[in-house]
PAPA-498767 format. One record per residue (C-alpha): residue in three letters; x, y, z. Coordinates in steps of 0.1 Angstrom, whole numbers, plus 5000, padded with zeros to 4 digits. Layout:
<recs>
alaXYZ ...
</recs>
This chain:
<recs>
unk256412942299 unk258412702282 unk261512742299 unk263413012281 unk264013372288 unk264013642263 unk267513882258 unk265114172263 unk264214042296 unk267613952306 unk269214252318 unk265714352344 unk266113992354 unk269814002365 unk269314292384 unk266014152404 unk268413882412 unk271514092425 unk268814252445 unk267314002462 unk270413842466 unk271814142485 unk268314202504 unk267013842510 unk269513562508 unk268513252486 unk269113052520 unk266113232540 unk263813132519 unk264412752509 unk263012542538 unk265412232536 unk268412482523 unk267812662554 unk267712322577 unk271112212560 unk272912562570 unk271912582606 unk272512192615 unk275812262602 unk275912562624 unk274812362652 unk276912092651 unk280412352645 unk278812492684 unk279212122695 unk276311952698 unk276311612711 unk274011322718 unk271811502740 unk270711722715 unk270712062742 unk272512332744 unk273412632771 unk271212902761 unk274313152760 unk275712942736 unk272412922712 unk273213252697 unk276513112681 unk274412932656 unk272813212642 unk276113402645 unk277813172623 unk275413142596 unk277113372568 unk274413262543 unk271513452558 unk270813792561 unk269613852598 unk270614182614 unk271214152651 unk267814252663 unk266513962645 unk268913752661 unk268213862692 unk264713822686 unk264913462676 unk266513432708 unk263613552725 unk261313272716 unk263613002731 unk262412752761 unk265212702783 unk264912482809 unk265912492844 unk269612412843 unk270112632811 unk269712412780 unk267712442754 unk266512222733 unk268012252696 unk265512052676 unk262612312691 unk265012612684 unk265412502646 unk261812462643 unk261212772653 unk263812942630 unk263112762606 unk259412902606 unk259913272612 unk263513332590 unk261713292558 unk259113542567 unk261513812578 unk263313742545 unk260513742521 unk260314062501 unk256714012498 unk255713952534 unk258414232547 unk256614502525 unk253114412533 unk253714362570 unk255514682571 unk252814912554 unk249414742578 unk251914812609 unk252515172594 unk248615222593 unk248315062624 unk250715322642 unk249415612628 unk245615502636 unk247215422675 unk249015802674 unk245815972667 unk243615762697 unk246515842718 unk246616192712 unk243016222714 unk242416002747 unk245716282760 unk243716602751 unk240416412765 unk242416362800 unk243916732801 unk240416872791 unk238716682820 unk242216772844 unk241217162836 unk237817082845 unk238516892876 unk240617162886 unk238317482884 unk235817282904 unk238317252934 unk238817592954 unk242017482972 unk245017442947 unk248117392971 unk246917002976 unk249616792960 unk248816592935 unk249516222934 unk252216132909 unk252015822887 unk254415622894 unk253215292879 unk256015232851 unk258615392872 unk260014962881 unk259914952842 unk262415222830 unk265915092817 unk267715292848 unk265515112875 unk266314772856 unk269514802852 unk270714932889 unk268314622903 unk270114362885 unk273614502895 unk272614482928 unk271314112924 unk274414002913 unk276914222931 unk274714022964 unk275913702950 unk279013832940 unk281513702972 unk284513712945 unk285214102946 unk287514112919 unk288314442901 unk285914362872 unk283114202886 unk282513842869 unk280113562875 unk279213212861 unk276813212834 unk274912942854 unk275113172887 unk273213462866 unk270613252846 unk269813122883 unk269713442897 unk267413562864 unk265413302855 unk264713102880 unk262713312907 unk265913312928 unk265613682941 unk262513832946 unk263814192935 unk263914042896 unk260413922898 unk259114232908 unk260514432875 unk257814242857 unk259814132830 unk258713852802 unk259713502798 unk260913602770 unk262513892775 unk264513722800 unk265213472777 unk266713702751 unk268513872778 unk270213552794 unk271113432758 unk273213752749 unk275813642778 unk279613612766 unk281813462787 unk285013562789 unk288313332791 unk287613192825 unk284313102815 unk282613392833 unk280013692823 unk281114062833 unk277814122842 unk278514512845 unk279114572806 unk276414272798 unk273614472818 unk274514772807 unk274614682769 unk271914432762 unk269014602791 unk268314912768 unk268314682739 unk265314472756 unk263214812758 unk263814912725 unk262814612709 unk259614642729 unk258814982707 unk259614802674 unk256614822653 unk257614502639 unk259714252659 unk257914312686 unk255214152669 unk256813812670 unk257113832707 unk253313882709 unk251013622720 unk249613552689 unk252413632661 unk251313352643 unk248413442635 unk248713832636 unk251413802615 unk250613502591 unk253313262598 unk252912902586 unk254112662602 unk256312342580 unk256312042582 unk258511952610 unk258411522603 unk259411622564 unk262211862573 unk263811672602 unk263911372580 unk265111542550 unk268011662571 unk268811462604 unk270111662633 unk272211412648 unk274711152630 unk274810812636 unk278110872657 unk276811092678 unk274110832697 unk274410782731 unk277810602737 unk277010262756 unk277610272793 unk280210032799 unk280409742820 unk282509712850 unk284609422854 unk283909212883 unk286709202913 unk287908852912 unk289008692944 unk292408592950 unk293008222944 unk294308002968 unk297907902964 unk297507552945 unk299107262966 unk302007182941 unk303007552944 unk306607572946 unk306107902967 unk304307692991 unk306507392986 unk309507602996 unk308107773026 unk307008043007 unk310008223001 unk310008182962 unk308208552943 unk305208452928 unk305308752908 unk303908982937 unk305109192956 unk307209052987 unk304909123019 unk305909233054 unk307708983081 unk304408903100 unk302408823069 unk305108613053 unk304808403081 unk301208343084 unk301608263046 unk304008013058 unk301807873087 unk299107803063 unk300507683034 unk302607403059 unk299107253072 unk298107233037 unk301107053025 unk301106823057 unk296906743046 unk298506643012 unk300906413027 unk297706273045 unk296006223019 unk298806082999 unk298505843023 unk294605793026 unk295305413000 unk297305253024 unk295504993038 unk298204853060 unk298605133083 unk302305183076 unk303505593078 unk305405783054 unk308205993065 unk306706363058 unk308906663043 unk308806813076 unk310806473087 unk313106503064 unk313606843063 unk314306723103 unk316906483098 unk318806683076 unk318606943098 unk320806753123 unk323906723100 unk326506983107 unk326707263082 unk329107193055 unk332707353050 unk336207263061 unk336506953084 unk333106843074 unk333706453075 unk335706523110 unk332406693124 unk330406383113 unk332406153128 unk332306313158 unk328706403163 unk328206003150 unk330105873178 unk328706093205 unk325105983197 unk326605653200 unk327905743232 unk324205863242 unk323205553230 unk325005303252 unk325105483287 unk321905383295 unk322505043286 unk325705023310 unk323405163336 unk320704893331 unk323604633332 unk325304763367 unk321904733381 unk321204403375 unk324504273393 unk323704453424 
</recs>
């Protein structure tokens, strides 16, 4: 009452403790205790923005949470009830939920015990109807029989549940994916996406006609490993997790949370899913969807400026680029002399007087007529100075001679 325990009381109370502790763990049955562990369990998987994961990787977050107390049907149970969607991922907010709801009533000590003993009457009251309704059908069998003279007719044999047994199962979902199969290796491997199509998504006609569950299928697909490669040996995964499937069905008490109606069959409340998710975010803020970033523009390449000692020289100067081929070099060159020679017109747009200014291609001209430079230099100029004076006065002479004839 007031807080305090009495030492008589102490040692029952340690042991109710160990006990629950080994039966029930503390974690299953805080709500936001609970939340805490399997974010953290979700987030070790790798969880990103999106907030999804495969449904064969789902099962890592219960596999990884060493604070609860779940045997691997449960787990494999809680599997069941997930949604995948059509490529595979699931959402983890709606898985979390859901565990989060259920966990606590499979680890109540309470709950367990009551639940337990109404499903023990319940499948003792369902023997005795079935074993009445059987001696009811072999009386009337007797009956039907001593009425008919002729006993050699064969009888028709029920073979409604025959698609259902494990064998027929197994062997049509072996032959499903050794059809897709094209890979033939010695142990038989597929992608986990390749099989989830294949089983979930109506891809072969062979699997819908087992008449299998939603959610069985979804318990089934979720127990895929892959292996190093990343693919599923679908031989040892049909073989090991099929009869599994059927033997939960016959569970007088998980199969009741695969029922229609386990929430209210079984008395499951449902928290508050607002409260919880903010108590304990899923997501940090660093793992929001990163920003898409924006794609620098493609400038166009500048125009050589008209001072441009490249296009000054003739274009022979790097400008930091790579040197082109022959051909382009010289239509760079081409260009680059009309726009110097527009600059020299320009240049000369202010003289009102009409007088002309020698151009660089002028220049460049006249200097091209000197001899190249070297030994005998001033020789070669005096020569090539008097034979263009030479040029200059024969036709004078000529003009001269005329005139006295």
């Amino acid at each position: 009452e007031n807080g305090f325990l009495g030492l008589e009381n102490l040692l029952e109370a340690l042991l109710t403790l160990r006990a629950e502790a080994l039966l029930n763990s503390v974690t299953g049955n805080d709500l936001l205790a609970l939340r805490r562990h399997l974010v953290a369990g979700a987030r070790a998987v790798g969880l990103d923005w999106t907030a999804t994961l495969k449904i064969w990787k789902m099962k890592e977050i219960l596999l990884k949470a060493t604070e609860l107390c779940l045997s691997r049907h449960q787990i494999h149970t809680l599997l069941s009830l997930m949604e995948p969607r059509r490529n595979g991922d699931v959402s983890v907010p709606d898985f979390l939920h859901v565990c989060i709801a259920i966990i606590p009533h499979m680890s109540n000590a309470t709950i367990f015990q009551q639940t337990s003993e109404r499903l023990i009457t319940e499948h003792a009251h369902n023997e005795r109807k079935a074993e009445s309704e059987r001696l009811e059908s072999i009386n009337a069998t007797q009956a039907t029989n001593r009425d008919h003279d002729d006993d050699d007719d064969p009888k028709p044999s029920d073979k409604s549940g025959e698609k259902e047994k494990p064998e027929n199962v197994e062997r049509t979902l072996l032959q499903c994916f050794a059809l897709v199969d094209e890979t033939r290796k010695p142990t038989p491997t597929l992608p986990p996406e390749v099989i989830f199509n294949v089983v979930f998504n109506g891809a072969d006609a062979q699997v819908q006609s087992l008449g299998l569950d939603e959610l069985e299928l979804a318990g089934l697909l979720a127990e895929m490993v892959p292996d190093a490669s990343g693919e599923v040996p679908y031989h040892d995964f049909v073989r090991r997790w099929v009869p599994i499937m059927f033997e939960l069905r016959e569970h007088p008490l998980l199969s009741k949370y695969l029922s229609p109606k386990a929430q209210e069959d079984l008395g499951i409340p449902e928290p508050d899913r607002q409260y919880i998710e903010e108590a304990c975010p899923l997501l940090t803020p660093d793992m929001k969807k990163p920003a898409t970033p924006i794609q620098p523009q493609p400038q166009p390449a500048a125009s050589p400026g008209l001072l441009d000692p490249a296009v000054l020289d003739g274009g022979m100067k790097p400008t930091g680029s790579r040197r082109g081929s022959k051909s382009s070099a010289s239509k760079t060159v081409k260009r680059r002399t009309s726009l110097s020679s527009r600059q020299s017109i320009e240049s000369n747009e202010g003289s009102f007087l009409g007088e002309r200014v020698p151009s660089k291609n002028s220049l460049h001209k006249k200097e091209a007529q000197l001899p190249p430079p070297g030994r005998g230099f001033a020789r070669r100029v005096h020569r090539m100075q008097s034979q263009n004076a030479l040029k200059e006065e024969a036709p004078m002479t000529m003009s001269i001679s005329a005139s006295r004839h």
